[in-house]
Backbone as ProteinMPNN parsed JSONL, in Angstrom:
{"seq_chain_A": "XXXXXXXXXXXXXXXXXXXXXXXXXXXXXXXXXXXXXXXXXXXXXXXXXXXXXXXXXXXXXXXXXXXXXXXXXXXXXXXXXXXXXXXXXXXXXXXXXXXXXXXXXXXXXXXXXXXXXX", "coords_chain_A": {"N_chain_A": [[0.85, -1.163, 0.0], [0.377, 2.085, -0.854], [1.979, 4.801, 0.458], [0.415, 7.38, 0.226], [-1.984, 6.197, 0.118], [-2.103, 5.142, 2.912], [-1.88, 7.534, 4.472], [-4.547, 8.538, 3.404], [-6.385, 6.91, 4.668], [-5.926, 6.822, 7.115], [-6.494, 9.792, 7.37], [-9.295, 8.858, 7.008], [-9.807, 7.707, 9.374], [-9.594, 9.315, 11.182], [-11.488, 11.522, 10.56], [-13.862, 10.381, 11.431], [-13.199, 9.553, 14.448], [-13.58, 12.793, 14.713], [-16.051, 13.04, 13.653], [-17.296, 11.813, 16.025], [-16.488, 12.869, 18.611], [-17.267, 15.205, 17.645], [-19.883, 14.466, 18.846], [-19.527, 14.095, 21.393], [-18.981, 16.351, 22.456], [-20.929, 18.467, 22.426], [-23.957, 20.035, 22.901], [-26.082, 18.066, 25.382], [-29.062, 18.343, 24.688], [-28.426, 19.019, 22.157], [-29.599, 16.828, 20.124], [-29.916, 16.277, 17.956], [-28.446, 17.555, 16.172], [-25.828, 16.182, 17.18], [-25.807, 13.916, 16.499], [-26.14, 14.156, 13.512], [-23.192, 15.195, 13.542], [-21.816, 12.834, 13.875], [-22.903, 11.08, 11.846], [-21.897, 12.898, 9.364], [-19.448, 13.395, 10.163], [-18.553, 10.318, 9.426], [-20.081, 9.983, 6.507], [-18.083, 12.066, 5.314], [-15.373, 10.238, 5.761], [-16.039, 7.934, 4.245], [-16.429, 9.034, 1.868], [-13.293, 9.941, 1.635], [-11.964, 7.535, 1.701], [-13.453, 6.492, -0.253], [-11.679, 7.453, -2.321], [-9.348, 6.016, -2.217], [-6.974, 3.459, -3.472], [-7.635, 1.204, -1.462], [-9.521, 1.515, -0.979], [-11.192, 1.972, -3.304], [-10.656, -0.78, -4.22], [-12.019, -2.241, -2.607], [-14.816, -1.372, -3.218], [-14.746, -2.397, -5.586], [-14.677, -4.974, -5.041], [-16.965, -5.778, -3.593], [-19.047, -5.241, -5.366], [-18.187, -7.355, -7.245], [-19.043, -9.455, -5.294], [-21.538, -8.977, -5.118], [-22.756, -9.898, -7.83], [-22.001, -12.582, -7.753], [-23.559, -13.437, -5.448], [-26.194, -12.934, -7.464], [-26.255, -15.328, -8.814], [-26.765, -17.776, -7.302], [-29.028, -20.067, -6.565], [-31.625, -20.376, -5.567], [-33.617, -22.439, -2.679], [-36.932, -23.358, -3.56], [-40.459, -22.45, -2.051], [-41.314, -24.858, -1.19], [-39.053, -26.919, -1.435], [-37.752, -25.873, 0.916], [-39.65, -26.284, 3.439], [-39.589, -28.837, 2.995], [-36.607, -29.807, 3.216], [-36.605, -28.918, 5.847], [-38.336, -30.362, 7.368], [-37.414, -32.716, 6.692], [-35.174, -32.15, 8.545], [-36.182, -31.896, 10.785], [-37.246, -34.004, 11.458], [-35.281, -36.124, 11.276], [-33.674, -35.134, 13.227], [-35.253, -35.795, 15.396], [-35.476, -38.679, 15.444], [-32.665, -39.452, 16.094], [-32.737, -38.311, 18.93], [-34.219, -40.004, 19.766], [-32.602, -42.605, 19.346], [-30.189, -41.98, 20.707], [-31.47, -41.594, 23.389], [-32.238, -44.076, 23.742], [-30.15, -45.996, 23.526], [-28.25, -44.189, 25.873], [-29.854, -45.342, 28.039], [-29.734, -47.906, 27.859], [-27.213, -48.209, 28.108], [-26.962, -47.465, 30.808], [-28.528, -48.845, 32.333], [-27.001, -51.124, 31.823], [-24.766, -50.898, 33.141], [-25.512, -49.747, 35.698], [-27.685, -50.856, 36.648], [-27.213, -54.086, 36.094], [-23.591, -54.68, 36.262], [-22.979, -53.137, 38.431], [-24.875, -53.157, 40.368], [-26.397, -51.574, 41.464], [-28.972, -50.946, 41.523], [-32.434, -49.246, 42.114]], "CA_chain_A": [[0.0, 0.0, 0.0], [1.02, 3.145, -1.012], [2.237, 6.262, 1.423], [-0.644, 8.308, -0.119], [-3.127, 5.677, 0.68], [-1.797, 4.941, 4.398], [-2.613, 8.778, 4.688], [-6.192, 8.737, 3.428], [-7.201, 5.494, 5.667], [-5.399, 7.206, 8.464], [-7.396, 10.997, 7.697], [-10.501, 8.598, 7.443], [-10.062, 7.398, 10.622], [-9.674, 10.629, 12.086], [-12.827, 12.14, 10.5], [-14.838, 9.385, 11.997], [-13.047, 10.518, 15.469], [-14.037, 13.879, 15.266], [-17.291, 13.42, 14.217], [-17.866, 10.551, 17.607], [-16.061, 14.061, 19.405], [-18.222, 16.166, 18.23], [-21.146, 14.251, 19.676], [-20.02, 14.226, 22.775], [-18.581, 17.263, 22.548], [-22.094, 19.22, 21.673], [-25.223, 19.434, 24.654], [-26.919, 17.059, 25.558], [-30.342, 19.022, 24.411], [-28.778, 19.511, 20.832], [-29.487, 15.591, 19.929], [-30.447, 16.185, 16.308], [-26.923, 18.237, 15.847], [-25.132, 15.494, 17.839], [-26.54, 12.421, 14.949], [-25.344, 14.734, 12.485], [-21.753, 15.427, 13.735], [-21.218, 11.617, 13.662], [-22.891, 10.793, 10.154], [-20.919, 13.848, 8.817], [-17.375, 12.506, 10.054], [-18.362, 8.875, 8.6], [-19.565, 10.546, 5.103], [-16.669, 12.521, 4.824], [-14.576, 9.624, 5.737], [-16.566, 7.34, 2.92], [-15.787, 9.885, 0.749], [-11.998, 9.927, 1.86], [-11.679, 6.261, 1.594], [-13.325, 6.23, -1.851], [-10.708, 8.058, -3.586], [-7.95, 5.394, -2.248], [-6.449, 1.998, -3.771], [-7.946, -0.16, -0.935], [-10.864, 2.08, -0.929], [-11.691, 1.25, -4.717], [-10.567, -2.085, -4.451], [-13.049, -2.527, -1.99], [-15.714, -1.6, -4.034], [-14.996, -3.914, -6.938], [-14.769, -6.612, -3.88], [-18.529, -6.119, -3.474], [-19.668, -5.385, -6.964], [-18.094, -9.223, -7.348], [-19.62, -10.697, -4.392], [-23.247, -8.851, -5.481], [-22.79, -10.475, -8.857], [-22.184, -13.87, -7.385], [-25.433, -14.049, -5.228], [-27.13, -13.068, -7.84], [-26.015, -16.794, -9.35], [-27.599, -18.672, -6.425], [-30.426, -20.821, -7.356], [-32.041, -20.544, -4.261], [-34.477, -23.552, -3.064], [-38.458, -22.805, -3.516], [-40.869, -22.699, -0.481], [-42.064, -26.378, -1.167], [-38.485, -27.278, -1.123], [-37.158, -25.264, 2.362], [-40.442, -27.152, 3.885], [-39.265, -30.158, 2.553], [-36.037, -30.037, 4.006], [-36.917, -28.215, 7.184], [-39.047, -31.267, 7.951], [-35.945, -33.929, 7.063], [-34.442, -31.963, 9.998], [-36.904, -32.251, 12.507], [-37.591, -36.074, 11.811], [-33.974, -36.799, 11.268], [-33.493, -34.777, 15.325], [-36.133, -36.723, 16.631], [-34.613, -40.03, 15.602], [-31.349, -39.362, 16.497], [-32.424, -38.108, 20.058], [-34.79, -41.337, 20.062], [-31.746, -43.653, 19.299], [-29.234, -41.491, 22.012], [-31.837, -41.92, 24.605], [-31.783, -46.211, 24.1], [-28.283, -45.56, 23.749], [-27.837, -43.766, 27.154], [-31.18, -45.926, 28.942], [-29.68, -49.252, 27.458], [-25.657, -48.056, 29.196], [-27.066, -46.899, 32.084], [-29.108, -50.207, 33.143], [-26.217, -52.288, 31.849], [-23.736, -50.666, 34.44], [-25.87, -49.783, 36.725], [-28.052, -52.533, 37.264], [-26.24, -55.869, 36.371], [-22.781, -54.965, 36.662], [-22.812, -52.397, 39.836], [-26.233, -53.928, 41.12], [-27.082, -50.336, 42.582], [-30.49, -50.827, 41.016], [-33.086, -48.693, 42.834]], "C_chain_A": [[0.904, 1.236, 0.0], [1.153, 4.085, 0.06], [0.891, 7.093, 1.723], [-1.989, 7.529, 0.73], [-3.188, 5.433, 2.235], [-2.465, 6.655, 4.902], [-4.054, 8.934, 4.899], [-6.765, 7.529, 4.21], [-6.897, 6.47, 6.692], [-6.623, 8.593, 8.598], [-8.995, 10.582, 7.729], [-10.767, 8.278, 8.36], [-10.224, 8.758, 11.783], [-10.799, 11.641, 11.932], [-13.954, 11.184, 11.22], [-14.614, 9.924, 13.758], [-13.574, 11.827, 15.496], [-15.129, 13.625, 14.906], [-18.046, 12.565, 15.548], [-17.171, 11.807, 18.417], [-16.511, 14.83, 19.386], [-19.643, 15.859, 18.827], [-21.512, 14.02, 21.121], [-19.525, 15.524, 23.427], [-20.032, 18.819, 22.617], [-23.018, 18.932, 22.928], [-25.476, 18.689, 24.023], [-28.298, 17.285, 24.57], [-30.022, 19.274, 22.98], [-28.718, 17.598, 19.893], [-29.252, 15.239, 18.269], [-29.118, 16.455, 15.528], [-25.663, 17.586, 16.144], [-24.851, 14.466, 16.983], [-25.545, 13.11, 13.941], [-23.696, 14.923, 12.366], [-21.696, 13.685, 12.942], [-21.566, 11.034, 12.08], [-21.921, 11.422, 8.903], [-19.632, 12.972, 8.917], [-17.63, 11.127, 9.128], [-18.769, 9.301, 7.236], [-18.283, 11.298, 4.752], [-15.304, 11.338, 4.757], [-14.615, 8.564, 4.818], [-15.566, 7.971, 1.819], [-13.905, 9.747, 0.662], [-11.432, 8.641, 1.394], [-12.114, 6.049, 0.183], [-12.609, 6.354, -2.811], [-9.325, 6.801, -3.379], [-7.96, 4.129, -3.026], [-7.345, 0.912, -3.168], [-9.655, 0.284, -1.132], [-11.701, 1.174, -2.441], [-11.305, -0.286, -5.133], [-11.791, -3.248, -3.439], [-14.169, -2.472, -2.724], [-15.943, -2.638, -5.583], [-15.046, -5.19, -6.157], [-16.39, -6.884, -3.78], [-18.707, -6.14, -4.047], [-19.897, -7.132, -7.14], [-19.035, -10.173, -6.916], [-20.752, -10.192, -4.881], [-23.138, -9.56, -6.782], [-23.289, -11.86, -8.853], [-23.215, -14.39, -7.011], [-25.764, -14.011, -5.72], [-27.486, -14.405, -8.414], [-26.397, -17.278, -8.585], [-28.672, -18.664, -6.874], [-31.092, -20.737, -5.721], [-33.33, -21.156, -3.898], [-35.89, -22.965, -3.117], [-38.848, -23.297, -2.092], [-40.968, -24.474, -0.141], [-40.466, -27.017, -0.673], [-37.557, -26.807, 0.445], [-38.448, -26.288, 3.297], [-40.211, -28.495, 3.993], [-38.182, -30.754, 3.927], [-36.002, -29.841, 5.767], [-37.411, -29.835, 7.917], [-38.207, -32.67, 7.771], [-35.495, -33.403, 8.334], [-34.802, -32.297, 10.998], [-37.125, -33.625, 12.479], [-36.316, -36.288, 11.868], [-33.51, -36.315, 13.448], [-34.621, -35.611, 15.97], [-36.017, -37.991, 16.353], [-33.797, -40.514, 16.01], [-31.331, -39.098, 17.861], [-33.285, -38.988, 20.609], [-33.484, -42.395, 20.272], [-30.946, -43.405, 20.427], [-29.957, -41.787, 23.286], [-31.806, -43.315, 25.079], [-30.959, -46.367, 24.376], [-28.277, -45.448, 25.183], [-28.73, -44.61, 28.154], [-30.526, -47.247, 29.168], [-27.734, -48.911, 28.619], [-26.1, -48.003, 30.329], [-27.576, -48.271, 32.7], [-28.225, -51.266, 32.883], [-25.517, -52.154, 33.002], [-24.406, -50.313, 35.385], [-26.061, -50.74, 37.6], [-27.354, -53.976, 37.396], [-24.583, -55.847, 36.689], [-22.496, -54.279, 38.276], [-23.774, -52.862, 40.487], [-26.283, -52.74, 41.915], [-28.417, -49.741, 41.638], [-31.355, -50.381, 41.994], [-33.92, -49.178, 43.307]], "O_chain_A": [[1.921, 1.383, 0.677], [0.111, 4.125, 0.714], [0.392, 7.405, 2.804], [-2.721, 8.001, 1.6], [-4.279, 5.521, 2.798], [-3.448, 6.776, 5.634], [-4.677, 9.264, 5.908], [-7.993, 7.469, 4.148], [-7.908, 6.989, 7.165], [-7.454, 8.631, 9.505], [-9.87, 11.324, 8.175], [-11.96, 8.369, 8.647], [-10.831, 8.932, 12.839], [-11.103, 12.447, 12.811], [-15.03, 11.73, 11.463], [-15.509, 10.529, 14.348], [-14.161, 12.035, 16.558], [-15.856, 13.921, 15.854], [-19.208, 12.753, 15.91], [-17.592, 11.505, 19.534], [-16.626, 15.558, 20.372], [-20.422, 16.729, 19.217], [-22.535, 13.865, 21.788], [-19.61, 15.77, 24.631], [-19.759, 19.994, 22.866], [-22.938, 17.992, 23.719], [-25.369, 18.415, 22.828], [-28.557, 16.417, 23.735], [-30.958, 19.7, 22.305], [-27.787, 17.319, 19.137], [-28.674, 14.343, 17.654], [-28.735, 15.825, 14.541], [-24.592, 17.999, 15.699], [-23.689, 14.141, 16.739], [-24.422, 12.704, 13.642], [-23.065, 14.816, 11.314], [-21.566, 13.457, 11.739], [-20.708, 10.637, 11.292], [-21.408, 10.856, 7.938], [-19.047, 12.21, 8.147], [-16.899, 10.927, 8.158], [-17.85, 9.068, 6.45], [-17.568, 10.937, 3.817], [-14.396, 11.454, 3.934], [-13.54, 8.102, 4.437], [-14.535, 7.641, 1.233], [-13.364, 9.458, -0.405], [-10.421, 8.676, 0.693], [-11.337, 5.501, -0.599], [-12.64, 5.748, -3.881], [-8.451, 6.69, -4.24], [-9.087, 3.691, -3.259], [-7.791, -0.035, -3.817], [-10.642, -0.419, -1.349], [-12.444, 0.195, -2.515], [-11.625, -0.83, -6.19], [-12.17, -4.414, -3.549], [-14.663, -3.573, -2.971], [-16.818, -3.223, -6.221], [-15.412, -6.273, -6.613], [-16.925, -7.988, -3.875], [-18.871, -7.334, -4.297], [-20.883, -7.868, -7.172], [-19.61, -11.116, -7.46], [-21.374, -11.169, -5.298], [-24.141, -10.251, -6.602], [-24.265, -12.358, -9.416], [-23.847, -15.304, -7.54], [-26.499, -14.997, -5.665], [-28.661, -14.744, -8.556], [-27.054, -17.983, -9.351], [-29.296, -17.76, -7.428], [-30.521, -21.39, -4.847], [-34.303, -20.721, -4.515], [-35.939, -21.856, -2.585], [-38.255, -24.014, -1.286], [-40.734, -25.082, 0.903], [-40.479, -27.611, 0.405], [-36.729, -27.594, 0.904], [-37.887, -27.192, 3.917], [-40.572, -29.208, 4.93], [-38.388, -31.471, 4.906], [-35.46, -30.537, 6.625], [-36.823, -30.312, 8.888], [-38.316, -33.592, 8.58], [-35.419, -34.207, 9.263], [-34.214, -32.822, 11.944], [-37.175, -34.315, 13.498], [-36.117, -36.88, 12.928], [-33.214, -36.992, 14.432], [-34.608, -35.962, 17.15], [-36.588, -38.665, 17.21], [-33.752, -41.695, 16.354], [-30.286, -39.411, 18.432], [-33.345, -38.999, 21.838], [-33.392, -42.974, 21.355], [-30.824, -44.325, 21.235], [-29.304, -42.189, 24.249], [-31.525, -43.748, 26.196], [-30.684, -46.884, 25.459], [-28.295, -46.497, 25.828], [-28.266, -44.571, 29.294], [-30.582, -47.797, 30.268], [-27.408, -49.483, 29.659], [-25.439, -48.701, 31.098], [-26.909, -48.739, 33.622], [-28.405, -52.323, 33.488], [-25.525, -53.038, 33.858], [-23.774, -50.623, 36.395], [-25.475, -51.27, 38.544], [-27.07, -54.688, 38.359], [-24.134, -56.818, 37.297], [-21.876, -54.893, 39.145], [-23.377, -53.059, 41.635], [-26.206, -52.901, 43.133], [-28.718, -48.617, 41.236], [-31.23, -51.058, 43.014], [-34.629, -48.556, 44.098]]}, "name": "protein", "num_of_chains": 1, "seq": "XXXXXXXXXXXXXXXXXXXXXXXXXXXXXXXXXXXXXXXXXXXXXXXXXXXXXXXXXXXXXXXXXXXXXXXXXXXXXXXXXXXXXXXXXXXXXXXXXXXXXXXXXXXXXXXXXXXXXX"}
């Protein structure tokens, strides 16, 4: 990264500081003027960051990734239903089988080999 760009990250970070300084810097009673400080510093610091290297490399980073989702096939209701309902039968089999599981250990060692059957 360039000099130039270490700069403009750095003066965006510092517009973001002053405008979180001027909101607490400002009364209490001016709330509306307080919002504003802080949106201000983070647009200006947008802005600051847009003009840089990482800045604009950032934005072609999303462009990309919005491109990509748009390529997801994404399943219909019938099919989210579908699966939804493999899940819940497949969990209530699986915490059917763990409970024989743990019912079937527990009365082996309990009962016949420890004989501290209740």
């Amino acid at each position: 990264m360039e000099k130039v760009d270490k700069l403009k990250l750095f003066a965006a970070l510092a517009l973001v500081a002053a405008g979180i300084a001027g909101y607490y810097l400002l009364p209490a009673d001016q709330q509306a003027l307080r919002v504003v400080s802080v949106l201000a510093g983070v647009l200006f610091a947008v802005t600051v960051v847009w003009f840089s290297v990482p800045g604009r490399d950032f934005v072609d980073y999303a462009r990309d990734s919005v491109k990509e989702a748009e390529k997801v096939v994404w399943p219909s209701k019938k099919e989210v239903w579908q699966m939804t309902g493999a899940v819940f039968v497949f969990t209530v089999v699986l915490s059917l089988f763990m409970w024989l599981v743990d019912s079937g250990l527990s009365w082996l060692l309990y009962d016949l080999l420890l004989k501290r059957g209740g």
